[in-house]
C-alpha positions in Angstrom: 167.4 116.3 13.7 166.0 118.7 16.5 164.6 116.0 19.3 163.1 116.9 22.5 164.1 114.7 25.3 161.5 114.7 28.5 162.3 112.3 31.7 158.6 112.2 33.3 158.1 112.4 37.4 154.5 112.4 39.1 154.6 116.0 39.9 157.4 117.0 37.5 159.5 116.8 34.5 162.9 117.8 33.0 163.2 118.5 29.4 165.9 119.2 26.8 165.9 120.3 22.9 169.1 119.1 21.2 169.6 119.7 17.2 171.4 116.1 16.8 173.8 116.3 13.6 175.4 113.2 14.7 176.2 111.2 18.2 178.7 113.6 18.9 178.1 116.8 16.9 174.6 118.8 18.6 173.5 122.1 20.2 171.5 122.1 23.3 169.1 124.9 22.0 167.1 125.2 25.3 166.6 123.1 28.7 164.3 123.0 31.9 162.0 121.5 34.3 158.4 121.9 35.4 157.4 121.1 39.0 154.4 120.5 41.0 152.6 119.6 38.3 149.1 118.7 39.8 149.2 120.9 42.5 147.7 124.5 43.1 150.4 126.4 41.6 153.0 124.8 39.5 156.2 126.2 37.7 158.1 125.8 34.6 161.4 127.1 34.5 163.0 127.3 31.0 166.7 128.2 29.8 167.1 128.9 26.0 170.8 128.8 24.4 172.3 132.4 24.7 168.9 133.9 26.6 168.2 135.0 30.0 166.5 132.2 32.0 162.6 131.9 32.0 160.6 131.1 35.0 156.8 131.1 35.5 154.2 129.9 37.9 150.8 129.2 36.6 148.1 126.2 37.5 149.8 122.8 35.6 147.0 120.2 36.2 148.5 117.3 34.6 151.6 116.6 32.1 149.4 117.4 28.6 149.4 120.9 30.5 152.9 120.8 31.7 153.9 119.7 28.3 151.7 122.7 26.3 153.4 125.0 28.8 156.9 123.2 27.8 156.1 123.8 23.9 154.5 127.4 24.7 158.1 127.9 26.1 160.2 126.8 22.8 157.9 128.9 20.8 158.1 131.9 22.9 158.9 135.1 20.8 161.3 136.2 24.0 162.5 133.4 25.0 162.2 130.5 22.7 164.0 129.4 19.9 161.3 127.3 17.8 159.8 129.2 14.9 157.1 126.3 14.9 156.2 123.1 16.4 156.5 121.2 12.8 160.4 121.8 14.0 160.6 119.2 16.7 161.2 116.0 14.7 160.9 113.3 17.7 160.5 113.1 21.4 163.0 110.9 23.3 161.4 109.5 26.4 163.3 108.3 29.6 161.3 105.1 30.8 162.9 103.5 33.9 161.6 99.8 34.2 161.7 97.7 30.6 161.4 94.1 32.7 162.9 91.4 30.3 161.1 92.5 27.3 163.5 95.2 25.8 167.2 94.9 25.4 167.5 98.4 24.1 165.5 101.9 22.9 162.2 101.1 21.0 160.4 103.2 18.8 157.0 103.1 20.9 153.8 102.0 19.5 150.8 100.0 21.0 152.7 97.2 22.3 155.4 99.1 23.5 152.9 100.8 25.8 151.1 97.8 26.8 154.6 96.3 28.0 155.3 99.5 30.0 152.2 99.4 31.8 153.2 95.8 32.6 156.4 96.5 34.2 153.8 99.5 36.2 153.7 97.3 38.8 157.7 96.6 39.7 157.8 100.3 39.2 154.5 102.0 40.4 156.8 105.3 41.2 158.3 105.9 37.9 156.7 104.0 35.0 153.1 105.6 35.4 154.8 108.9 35.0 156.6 107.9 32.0 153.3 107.1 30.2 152.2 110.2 31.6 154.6 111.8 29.2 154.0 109.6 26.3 150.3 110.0 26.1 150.7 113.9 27.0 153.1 114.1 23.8 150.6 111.7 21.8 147.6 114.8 23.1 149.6 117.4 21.8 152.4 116.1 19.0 150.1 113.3 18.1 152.3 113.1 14.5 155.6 113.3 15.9 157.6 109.9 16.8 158.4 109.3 20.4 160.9 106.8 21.4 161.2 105.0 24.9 164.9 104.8 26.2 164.9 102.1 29.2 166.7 102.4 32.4 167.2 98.7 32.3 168.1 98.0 29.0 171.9 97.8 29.7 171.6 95.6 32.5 170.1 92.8 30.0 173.7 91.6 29.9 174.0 90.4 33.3 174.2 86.6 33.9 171.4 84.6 35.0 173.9 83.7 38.4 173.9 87.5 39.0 170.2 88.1 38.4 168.7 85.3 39.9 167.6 85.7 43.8 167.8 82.7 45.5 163.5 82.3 45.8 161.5 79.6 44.6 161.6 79.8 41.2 158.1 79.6 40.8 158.4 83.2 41.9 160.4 84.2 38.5 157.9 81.8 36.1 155.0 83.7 37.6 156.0 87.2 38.1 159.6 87.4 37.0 161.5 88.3 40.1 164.9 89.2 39.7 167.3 91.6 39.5 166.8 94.5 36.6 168.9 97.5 37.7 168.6 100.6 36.9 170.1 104.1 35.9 171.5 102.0 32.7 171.2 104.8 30.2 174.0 106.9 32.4 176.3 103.7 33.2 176.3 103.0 29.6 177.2 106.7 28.9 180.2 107.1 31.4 181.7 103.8 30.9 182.1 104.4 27.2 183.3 108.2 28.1 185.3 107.1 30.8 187.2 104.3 28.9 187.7 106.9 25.9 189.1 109.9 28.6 191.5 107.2 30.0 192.7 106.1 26.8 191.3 102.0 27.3 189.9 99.6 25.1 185.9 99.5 26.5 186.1 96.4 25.0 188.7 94.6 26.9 188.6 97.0 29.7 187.1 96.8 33.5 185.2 99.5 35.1 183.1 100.0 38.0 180.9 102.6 37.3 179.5 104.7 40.6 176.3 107.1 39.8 175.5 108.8 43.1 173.3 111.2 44.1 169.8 111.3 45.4 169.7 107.8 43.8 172.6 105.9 43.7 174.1 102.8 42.2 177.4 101.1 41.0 177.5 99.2 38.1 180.4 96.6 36.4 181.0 96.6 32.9 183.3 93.8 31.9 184.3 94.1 28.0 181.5 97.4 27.5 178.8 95.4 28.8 177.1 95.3 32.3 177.6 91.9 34.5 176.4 93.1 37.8 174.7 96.0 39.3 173.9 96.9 43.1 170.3 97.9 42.7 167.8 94.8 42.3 163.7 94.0 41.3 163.4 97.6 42.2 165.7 100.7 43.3 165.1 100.0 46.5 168.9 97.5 46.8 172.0 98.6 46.8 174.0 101.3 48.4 172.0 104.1 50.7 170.8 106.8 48.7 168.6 110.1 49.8 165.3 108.3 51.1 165.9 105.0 49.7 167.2 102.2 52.3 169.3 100.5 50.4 170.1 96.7 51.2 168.5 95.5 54.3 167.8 92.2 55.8 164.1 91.1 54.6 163.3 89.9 57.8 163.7 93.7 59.3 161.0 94.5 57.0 158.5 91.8 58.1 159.1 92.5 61.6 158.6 96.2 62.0 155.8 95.6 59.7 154.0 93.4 62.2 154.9 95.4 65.4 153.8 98.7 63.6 150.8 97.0 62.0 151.5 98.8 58.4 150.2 97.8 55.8 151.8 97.1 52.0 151.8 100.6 51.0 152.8 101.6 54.6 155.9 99.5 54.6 156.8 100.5 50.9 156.2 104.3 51.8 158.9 103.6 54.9 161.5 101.9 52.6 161.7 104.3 49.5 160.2 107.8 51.3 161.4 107.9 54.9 164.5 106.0 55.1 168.2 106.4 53.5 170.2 109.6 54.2 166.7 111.2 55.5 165.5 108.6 58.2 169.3 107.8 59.5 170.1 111.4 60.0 166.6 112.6 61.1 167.9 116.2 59.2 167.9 115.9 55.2 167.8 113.6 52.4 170.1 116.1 50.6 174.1 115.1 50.6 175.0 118.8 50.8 173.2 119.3 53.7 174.5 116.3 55.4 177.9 117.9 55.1 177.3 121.1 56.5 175.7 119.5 59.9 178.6 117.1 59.4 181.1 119.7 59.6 178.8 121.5 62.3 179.2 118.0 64.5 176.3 116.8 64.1 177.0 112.7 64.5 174.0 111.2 62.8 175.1 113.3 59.9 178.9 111.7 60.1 177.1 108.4 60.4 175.0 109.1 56.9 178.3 109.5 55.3 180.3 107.3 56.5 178.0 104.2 56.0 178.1 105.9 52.2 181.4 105.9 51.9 181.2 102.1 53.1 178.8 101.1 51.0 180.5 102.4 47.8 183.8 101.3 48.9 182.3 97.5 50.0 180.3 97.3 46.2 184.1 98.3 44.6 185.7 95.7 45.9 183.0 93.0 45.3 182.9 94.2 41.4 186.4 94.1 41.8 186.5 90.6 42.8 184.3 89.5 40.4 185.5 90.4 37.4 189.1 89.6 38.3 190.7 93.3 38.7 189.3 96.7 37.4 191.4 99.0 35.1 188.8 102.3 35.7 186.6 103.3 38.9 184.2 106.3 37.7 182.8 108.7 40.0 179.5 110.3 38.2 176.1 112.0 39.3 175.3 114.8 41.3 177.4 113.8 44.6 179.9 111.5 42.8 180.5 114.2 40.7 180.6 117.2 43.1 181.5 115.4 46.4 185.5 115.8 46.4 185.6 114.4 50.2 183.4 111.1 49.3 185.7 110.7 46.7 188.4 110.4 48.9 187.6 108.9 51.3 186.5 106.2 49.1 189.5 105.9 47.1 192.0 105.9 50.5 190.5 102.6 50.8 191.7 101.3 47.5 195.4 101.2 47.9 195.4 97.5 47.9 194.3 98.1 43.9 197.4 99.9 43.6 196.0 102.8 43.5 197.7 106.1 44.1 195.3 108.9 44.3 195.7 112.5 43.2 194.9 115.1 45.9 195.3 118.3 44.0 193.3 117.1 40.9 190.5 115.4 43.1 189.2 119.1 44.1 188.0 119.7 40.4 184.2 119.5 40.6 181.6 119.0 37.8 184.0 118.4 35.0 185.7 115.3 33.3 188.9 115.0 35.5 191.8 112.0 36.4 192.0 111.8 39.8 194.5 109.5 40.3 198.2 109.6 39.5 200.4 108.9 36.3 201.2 105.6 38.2 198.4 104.3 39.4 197.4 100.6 38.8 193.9 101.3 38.4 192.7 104.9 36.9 189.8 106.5 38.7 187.9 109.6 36.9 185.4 111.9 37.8 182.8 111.9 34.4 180.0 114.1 34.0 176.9 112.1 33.0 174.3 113.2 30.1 171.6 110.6 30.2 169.8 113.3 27.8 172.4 112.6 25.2 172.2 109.6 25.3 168.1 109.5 24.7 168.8 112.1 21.9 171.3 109.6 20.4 169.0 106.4 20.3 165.6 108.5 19.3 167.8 109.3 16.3 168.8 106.6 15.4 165.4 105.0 15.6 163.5 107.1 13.8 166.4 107.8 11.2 166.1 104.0 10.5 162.3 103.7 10.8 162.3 106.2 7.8 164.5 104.6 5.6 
């Protein structure tokens, strides 16, 4: 089944065609990303299986246009690899916020959309995009089934104790505040791959998942299932992440908001645009750059990633607490899987796991790899994460089962 898997922005969006022949038999036939979709001059940049890489700029005013350009791309004599657009069979969407309504992927229809407009308003960054893409593929595909893969399904499983904030409950009847998490699709993903690379039992086994990057959070998954997660009602908790604050006192909040006199969308715009690695460092929201004025000197920069390193280190041992021991601690995402020193210096905290960490293997970057010894308590494992897969996986299914 060839299935195209978008993951929807406001200005941009990353695609990928996959021929699925089962969950783990497929060919990535092309991949790519559009950008500044909206503004004056936007840019798709497309890579075909076994073909030189395709990059154009041209005016994108919305996603039906970024999405024609996408399509004109596959079908592209040069560069493409579709014959026709009868070949794509579905379209695999990445929606971040489900709310409480969906436990896993749905095949979307009316009420599907009506509950992700819903959950708009615990996610006005990322779920308006997202129906951006469906009702761009709906403009252009308007025959082809799309499926919506939720960023919060796997967190469904957490425990109403781990959930819960500690608010009138009033607060949850009315407008259900709680804790959803998010980047589910790629903690589901690398605990199951991590468990099989170590050789464990996902379901007796306990990991503590760590997606890092620009956003960044660390899951448990106790028995294959998720039972707590750092990032809360929105991806605003947990550990600090690019321009994200992470956790932070409430009361911080309502305080510079009075003596700065910002409004709503101020305060919101300071919390998930200007803060994190960006507004601590006053240089970058980029990890990589962060490093290099790190090893420059520069000591807001050495701040940024040491507080990291805290934070992931402080969320390990809570998650280790909690469930009683941890048999696997995953290091995934663009800095947990390319950030050999973070690793580290993470890890050297750790001995009182038993953990014995391997020095020589922990340089491997970008690639599946055991990073700690033969004799280690606890295994720890770099794992590269494909939350495209794993859209492409559930769309199939779907539809495969819709049609029978």
């Amino acid at each position: 089944m060839i299935i195209l898997v978008l993951n929807c922005g406001s200005s941009s969006l990353k695609y990928q065609l996959l021929d699925m022949k089962s969950d783990d038999v497929y060919d990535l036939l092309a991949k790519g990303l559009v950008e500044r979709i909206g503004m004056d001059t936007g840019c798709i940049k497309h890579q075909a299986a076994g073909k030189e890489k395709y990059v154009k700029e041209m005016p994108i005013a919305d996603h039906t246009v970024g999405i024609k350009a996408v399509l004109e791309a596959l079908l592209d004599k040069e560069y493409g690899v579709l014959e026709t657009l009868e070949d794509i069979e579905a379209v695999g969407h990445r929606v971040v916020h489900g709310g409480e309504e969906f436990f896993c992927s749905k095949l979307i229809d009316e009420a599907v959309i009506g509950q992700i407009v819903k959950c708009s308003d615990i996610a006005p960054l990322h779920n308006p995009a997202n129906l951006l893409g469906i009702r761009a593929v709906s403009d252009v595909l308007p025959d082809v089934p799309q499926v919506a893969v939720f960023d919060t399904a796997f967190h469904q499983t957490m425990p109403a104790y781990a959930y819960m904030y500690a608010l009138p409950y009033e607060y949850y009847d009315k407008y259900r505040i709680r804790r959803y998490g998010f980047h589910g699709t790629s903690h589901k993903y690398v605990s199951e791959k991590g468990a099989k690379f170590a050789g464990l039992d996902l379901a007796s086994s306990k990991i503590i998942t760590c997606h890092l990057g620009n956003g960044s959070s660390i899951t448990a998954v106790a028995g294959g299932k998720s039972i707590d997660t750092s990032m809360g009602f929105t991806p605003l908790e947990g550990v600090i992440m690019g321009t994200r604050c992470g956790s932070v006192d409430p009361g911080v909040i309502t305080y510079i908001q009075e003596k700065e006199h910002l409004s709503y969308e101020e305060v919101s715009k300071v919390m998930n645009k200007k803060s994190g690695f960006l507004g601590l460092s006053c240089i970058s929201s980029d990890a990589r750059d962060l490093n290099d004025a790190a090893n420059a000197g520069e000591p807001k920069a050495k701040l940024v990633l040491k507080k990291l390193v805290y934070d992931v280190t402080k969320y390990i041992g809570a998650y280790a607490a909690v469930m009683n021991g941890v048999d696997l601690i995953v290091f995934t995402g663009g800095i947990g899987e390319n950030n050999s020193r973070l690793r580290r210096r993470v890890c050297e905290n750790l001995s009182y796991l038993g953990l014995k960490f391997d020095y020589e293997a922990n340089v491997a970057t970008g690639k599946d790899t055991m990073i700690s010894l033969p004799d280690s308590k606890v295994k720890v494992a770099v794992i590269t994460t494909n939350e495209e897969l794993v859209i492409a996986r559930d769309t199939m299914h779907i539809v495969m089962n819709e049609d029978e």
